[in-house]
KOLNUKOL-297826 format. One record per atom (N, C-alpha, C): residue in one letter; z, y, x. Coordinates in steps of 0.1 Angstrom, whole numbers, plus 5000, padded with zeros to 4 digits. Example, Ala and Ser with C-alpha at 12.3 -4.5 7.8 and 13.67 -1.06 7.14 Angstrom:
2
A507849435132/A507849555123/A507849675132/S507149785128/S507149895137/S507950005129/
This chain:
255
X500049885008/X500050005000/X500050125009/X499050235005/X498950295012/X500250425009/X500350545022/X501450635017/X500750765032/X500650855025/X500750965035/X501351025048/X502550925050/X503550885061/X502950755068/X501650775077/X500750665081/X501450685101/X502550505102/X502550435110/X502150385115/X501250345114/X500250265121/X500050235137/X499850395140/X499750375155/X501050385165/X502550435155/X503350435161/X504150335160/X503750235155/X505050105151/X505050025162/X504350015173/X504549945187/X506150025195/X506150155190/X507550215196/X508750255190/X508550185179/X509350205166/X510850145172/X510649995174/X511849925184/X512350025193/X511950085200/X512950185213/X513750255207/X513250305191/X514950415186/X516050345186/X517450435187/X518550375186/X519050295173/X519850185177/X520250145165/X521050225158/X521750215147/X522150275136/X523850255139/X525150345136/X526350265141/X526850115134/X527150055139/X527549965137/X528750015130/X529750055136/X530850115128/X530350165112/X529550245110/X529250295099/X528850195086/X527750135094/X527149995084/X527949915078/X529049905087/X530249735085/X530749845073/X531249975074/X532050025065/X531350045053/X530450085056/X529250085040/X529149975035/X528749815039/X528749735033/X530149665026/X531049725040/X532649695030/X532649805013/X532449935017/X532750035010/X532149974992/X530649874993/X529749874979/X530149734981/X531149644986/X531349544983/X530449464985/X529349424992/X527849404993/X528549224997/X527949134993/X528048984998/X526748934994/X526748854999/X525748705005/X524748674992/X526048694976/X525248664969/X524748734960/X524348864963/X524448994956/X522948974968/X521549004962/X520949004971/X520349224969/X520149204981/X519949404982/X518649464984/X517949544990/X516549554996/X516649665004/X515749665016/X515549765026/X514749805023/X514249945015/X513150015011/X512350115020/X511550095030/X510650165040/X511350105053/X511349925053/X512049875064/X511449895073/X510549895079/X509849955091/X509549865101/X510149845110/X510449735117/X511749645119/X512549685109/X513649595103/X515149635112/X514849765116/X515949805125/X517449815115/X517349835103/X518249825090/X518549655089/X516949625085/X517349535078/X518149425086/X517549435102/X518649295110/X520149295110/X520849435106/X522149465104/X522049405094/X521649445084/X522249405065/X522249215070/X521249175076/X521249045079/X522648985090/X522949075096/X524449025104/X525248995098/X525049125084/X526449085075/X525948995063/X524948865069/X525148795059/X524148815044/X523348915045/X523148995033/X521948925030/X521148895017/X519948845018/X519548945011/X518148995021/X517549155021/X515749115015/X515849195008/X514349205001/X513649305006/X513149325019/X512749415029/X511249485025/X510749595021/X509549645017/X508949725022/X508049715026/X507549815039/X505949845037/X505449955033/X504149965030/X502549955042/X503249985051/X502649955062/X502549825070/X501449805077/X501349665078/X501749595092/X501049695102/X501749695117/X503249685111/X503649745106/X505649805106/X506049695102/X505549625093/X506049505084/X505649385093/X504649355102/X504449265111/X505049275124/X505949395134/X506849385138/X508449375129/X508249385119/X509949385110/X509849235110/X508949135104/X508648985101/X509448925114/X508849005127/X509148945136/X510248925143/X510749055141/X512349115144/X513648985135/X513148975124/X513948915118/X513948805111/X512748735118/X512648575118/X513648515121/X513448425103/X515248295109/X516248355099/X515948505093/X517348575080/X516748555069/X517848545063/X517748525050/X516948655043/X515548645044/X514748805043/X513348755040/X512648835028/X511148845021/X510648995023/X509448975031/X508949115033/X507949125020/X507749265017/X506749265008/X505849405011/X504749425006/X504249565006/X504349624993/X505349755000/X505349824987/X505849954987/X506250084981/X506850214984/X507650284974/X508550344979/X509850374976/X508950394957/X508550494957/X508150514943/X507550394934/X506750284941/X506050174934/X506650074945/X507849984942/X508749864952/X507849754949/X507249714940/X506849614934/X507749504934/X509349524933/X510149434927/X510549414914/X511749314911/X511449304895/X512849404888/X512349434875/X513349514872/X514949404877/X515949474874/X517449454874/X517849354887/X517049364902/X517149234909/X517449234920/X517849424925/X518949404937/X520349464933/X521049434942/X522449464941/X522549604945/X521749664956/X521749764967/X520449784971/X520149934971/X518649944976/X519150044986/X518650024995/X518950115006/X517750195017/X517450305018/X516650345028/X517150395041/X516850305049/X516950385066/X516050475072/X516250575070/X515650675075/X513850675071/X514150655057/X512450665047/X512850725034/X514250805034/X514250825018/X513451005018/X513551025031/X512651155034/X511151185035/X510651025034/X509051095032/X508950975020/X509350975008/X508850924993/X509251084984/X508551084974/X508751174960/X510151104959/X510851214960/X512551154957/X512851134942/X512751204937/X512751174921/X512451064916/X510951054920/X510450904915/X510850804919/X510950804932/X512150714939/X512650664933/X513850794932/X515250784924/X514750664908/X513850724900/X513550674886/X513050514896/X512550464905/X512450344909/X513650244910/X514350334917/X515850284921/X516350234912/X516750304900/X517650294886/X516850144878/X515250164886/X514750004875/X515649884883/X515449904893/X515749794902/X516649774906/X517949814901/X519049804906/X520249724893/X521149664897/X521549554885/X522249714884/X523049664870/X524349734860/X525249774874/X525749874874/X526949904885/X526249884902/X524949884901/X524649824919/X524850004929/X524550014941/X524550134949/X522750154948/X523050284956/X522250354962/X522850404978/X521950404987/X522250444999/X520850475005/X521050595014/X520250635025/X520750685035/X520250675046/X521150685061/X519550765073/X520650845079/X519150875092/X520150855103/X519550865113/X520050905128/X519851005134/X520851125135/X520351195142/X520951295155/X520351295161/X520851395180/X521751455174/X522451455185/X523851535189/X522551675195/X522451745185/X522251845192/X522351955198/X523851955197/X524652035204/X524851985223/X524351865222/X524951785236/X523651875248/X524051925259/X522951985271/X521651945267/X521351835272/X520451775273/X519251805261/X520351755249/X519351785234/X518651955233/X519651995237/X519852165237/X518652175242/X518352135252/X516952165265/X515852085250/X516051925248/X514851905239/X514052005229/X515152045229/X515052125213/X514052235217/X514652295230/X514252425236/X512352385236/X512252265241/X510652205246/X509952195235/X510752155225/X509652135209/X509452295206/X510552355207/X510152455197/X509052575207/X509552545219/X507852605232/X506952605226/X506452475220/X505452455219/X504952445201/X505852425192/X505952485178/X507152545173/X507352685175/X507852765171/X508852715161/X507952705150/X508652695134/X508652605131/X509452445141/X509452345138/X510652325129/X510552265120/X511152175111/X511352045109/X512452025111/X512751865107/X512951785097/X512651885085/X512251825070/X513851765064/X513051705052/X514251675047/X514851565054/X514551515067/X515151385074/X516651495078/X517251605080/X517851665085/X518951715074/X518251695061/X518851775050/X520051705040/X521051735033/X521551675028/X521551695012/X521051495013/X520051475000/X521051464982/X522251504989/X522851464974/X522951544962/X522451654963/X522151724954/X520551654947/X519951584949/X518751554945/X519451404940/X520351354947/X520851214944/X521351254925/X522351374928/X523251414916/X522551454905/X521251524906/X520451564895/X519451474890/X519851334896/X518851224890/X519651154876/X520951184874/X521551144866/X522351004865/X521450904873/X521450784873/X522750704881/X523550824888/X524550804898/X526050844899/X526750824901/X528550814902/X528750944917/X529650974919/X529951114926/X529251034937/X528651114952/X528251074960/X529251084969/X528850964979/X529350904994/X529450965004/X529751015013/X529351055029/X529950935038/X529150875046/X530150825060/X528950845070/X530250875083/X529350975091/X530250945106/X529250875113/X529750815126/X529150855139/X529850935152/X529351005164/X529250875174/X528550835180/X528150715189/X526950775197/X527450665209/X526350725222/X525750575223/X524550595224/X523750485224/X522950495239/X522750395247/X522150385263/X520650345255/X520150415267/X518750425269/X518050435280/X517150425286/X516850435298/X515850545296/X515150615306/X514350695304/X512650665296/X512350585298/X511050495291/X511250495275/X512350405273/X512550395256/X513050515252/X513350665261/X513750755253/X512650835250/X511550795260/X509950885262/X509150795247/X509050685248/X508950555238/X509050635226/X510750635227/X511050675209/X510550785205/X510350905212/X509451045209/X508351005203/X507450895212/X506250905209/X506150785193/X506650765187/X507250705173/X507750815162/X507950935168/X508351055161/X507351105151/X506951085140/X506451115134/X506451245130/X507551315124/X507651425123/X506951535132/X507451535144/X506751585155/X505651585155/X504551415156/X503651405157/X502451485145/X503451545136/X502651575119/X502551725125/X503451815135/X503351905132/X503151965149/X502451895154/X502451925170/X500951995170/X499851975160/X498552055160/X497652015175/X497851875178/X497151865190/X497751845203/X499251875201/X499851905214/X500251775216/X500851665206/X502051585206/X501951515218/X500951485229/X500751405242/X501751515252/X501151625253/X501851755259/X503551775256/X503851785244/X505651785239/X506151685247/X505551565243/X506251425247/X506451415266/X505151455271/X505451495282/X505851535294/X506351695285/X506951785287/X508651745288/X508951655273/X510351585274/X510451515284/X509651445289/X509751335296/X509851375313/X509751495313/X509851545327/X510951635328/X511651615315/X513251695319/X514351555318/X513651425313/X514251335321/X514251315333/X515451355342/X515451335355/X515951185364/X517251135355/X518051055357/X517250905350/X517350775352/X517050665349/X517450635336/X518950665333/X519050595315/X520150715315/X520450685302/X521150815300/X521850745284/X523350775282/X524050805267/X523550885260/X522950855252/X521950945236/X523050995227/X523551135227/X524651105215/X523751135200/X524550985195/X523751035180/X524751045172/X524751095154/X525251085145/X524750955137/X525250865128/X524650805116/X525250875106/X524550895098/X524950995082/X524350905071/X525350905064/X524550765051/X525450835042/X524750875030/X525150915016/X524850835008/X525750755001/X525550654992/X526550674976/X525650604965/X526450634953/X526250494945/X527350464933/X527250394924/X526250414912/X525450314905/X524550364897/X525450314883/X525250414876/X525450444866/X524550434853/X524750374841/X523550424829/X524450334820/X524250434806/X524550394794/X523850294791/X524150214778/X523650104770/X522050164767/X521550254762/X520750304761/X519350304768/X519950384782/X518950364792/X518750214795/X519350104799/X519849984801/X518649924793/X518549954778/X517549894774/X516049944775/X516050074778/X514850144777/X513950084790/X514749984805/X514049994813/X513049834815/X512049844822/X510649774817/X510349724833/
């Protein structure tokens, strides 16, 4: 299925981003009570960097990923779990009504129509299931990031980091369909070496959308203010997650 957020050529580098915290995940899946037999979905799994956690804890994940490279490294990643990849997108899952427990996006609930989304979520999700979305993002306060930041914006001014940067719960709250919203929110330094940090840039999509030609040049440019061999990445995980909600009413209206 196709989607205007075209991976394709970057899903060979998709694996070098950091994982997600571990601290944070264990507590999310504690927090929605998530078990073995509650099965859930990773909606814009990518290359399954979500879904191999939800599979640590046991979780049997209905992974959807519209792209085909992304879905043929995620297959790969997580051969052997309890996991069904499918092609599909946040707005059209092509799952069945009432048939996960938890739909979750890792760092994809920023490029779907959130709304529609949202109205996808609510088919697909049993009586009382969650909602969650989570990103990763730079400590960008830390030196180093400070200088990145300095190099993107050299080179685009009026860069924007979209809604990957924004916080989505006012969109969560006006969908109706949801219980007060979640925050958990965990600071972790992730090792990298210089290569998977040059790597992960060039997987940046965002960047890549708004570099006008440059994005070989940015990436670069980063890569030559790496001086040192590996280096601690400080990142945030941020995951806003809620309980779904609906009267008897809606309940029957959905198809």
């Amino acid at each position: 299925m196709k989607t205007i957020w075209d991976y394709t050529d970057l899903a060979h580098t998709y694996d070098k981003r950091a994982d997600y915290s571990k601290f944070a995940i264990a507590r999310l899946v504690e927090s929605m009570e998530c078990s073995p037999e509650k099965p859930v979905t990773d909606i814009g799994a990518g290359t399954g960097k979500l879904t191999k956690m939800l599979l640590q804890h046991n979780l049997t994940v209905r992974a959807v990923e519209p792209n085909e490279n992304m879905r043929m490294y995620g297959i790969k990643n997580t051969e052997g779990g309890t996991v069904s990849w499918s092609d599909g997108i946040g707005e059209k899952t092509g799952l069945d009504t009432s048939c996960v427990y938890t739909a979750f996006f890792g760092s994809s609930f920023n490029v779907v129509d959130q709304a529609k989304t949202l109205d996808e979520v609510a088919r697909i999700l049993v009586p009382g299931g969650w909602f969650a979305c989570m990103w990763n993002h730079r400590d960008i306060d830390d030196p180093l990031q400070k200088k990145i930041e300095e190099i993107i914006h050299s080179f685009i001014p009026n860069y924007d980091y979209g809604l990957r940067r924004q916080n989505p719960t006012a969109m969560i709250e006006k969908s109706g369909y949801f219980a007060r919203v979640m925050n958990i929110e965990d600071r972790f330094l992730f090792p990298m070496k210089k290569d998977e940090i040059v790597e992960a840039w060039r997987s940046h999509n965002t960047l890549f959308r708004q570099s006008k030609g440059q994005f070989n040049e940015i990436v670069g440019a980063i890569s030559k203010e790496l001086t040192a061999e590996e280096y601690l990445v400080p990142y945030f995980t941020r995951i806003w997650f809620a309980n779904f909600i609906a009267d008897k009413d809606f309940l029957a209206r959905r198809v």
